[in-house]
C-alpha positions in Angstrom: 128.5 82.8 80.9 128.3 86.3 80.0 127.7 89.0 83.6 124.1 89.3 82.4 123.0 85.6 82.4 125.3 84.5 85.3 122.9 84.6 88.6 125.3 85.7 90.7 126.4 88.3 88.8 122.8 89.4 87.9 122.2 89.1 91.5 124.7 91.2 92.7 124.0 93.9 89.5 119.9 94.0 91.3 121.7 94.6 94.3 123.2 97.8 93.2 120.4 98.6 91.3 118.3 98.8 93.8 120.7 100.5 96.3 121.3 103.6 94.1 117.8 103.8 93.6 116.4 103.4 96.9 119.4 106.0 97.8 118.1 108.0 95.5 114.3 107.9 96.4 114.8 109.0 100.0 112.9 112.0 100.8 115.9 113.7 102.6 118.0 113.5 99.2 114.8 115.0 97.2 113.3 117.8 99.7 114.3 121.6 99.7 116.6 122.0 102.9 116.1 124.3 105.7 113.0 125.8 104.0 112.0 129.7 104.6 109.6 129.2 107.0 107.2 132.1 109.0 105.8 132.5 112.4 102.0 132.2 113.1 101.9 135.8 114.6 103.1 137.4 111.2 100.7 138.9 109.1 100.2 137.6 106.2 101.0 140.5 104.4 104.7 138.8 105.1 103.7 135.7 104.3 102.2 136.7 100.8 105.5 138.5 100.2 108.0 135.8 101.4 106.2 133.6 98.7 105.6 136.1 95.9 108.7 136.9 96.0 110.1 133.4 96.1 107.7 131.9 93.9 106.9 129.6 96.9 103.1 128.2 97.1 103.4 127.3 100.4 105.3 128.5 103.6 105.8 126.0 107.0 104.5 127.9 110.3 106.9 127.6 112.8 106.9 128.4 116.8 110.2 130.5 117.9 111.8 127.7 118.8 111.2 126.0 115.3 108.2 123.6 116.0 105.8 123.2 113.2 102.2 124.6 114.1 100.8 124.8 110.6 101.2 125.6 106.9 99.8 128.4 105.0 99.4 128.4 100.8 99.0 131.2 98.8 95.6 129.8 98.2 94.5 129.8 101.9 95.8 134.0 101.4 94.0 134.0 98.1 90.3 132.5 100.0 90.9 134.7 102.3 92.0 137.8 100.6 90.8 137.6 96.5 91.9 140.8 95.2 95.4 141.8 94.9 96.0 144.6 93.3 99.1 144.9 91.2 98.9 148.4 90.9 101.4 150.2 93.8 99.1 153.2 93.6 96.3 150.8 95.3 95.4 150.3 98.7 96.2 147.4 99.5 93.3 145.2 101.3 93.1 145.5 105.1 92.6 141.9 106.2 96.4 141.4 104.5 97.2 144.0 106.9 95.8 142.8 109.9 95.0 139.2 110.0 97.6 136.7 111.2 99.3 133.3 109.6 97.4 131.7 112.3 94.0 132.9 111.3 93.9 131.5 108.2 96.5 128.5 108.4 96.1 124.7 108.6 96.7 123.3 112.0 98.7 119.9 112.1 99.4 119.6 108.6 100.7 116.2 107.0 104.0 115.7 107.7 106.9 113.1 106.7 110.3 111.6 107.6 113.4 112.6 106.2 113.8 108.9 106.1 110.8 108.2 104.2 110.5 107.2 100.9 109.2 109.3 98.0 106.8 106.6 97.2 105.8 107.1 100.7 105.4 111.3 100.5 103.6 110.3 97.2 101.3 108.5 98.4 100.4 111.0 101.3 100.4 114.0 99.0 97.9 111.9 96.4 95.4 111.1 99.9 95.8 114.5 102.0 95.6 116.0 98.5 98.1 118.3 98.9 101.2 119.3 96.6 103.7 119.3 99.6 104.7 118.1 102.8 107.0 119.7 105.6 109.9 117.0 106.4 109.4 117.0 110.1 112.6 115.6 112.3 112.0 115.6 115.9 109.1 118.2 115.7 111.6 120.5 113.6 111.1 121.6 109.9 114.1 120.5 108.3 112.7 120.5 104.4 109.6 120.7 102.5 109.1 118.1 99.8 106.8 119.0 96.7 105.7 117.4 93.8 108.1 119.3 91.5 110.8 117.6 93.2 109.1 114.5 92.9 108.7 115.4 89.5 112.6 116.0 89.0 113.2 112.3 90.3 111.0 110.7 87.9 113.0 112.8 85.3 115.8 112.0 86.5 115.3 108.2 86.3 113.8 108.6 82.6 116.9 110.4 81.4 119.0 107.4 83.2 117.5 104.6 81.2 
């Protein structure tokens, strides 16, 4: 019997099969590590920096001691705050001055397991509606998981068959 038709073999061929993939489709080995993260007392003048500048859409709120409070997008700055002027020569508006993270952030956001699976932040992401999740361990922020890396798995796996 050839490897493919023997049970055993076939068997044992599932077995790794499955392995490397369910390696593969933990959260932990899929999520951006230690993310930039920003305090709820910032203003979000910082906050719409830190993700302008790194193309981030969405930044974990963190107490000092590195306990998630909250999430902020740049489209909770963008309800708040509409106009941004690109021009340096503008004023820019006061409430990104003076209001705080915490003014405008979402409370208790979703959260997952490093241990989870991506079919499992998947899921969560497609019911809270959201595009990303903090990876929570012990009340700590140790990643954020998006849909662009979900996205890179699925490529991934395409490009593999």
């Amino acid at each position: 019997q050839s490897p493919v038709t023997n049970p055993q073999h076939r068997r044992q061929a599932m077995t790794l099969a499955e392995k490397k993939f369910h390696q593969k489709s933990a959260v932990v080995d899929w999520m951006t590590q230690t993310p930039t993260t920003i305090a709820g007392d910032a203003r979000l003048i910082e906050a719409y920096n830190l993700m302008k500048e790194n193309e981030f859409r969405r930044l974990p709120v963190v107490k000092r001691n590195g306990e998630l409070v909250g999430i902020i997008t740049m489209s909770d700055i963008h309800q708040h705050v509409p106009f941004f002027p690109e021009d340096p020569e503008i004023e820019v508006d006061l409430p990104l001055m003076t209001t705080t993270v915490q003014e405008i952030m979402s409370w208790d956001p979703e959260t997952i397991s490093p241990n989870a699976t991506i079919q499992e932040a998947a899921e969560l992401m497609l019911d809270a509606q959201v595009s990303g999740l903090p990876v929570v361990e012990h009340d700590r922020v140790v990643g954020i998981i998006t849909e662009s890396d979900i996205f890179r798995l699925v490529i991934e796996s395409w490009s593999n068959d």
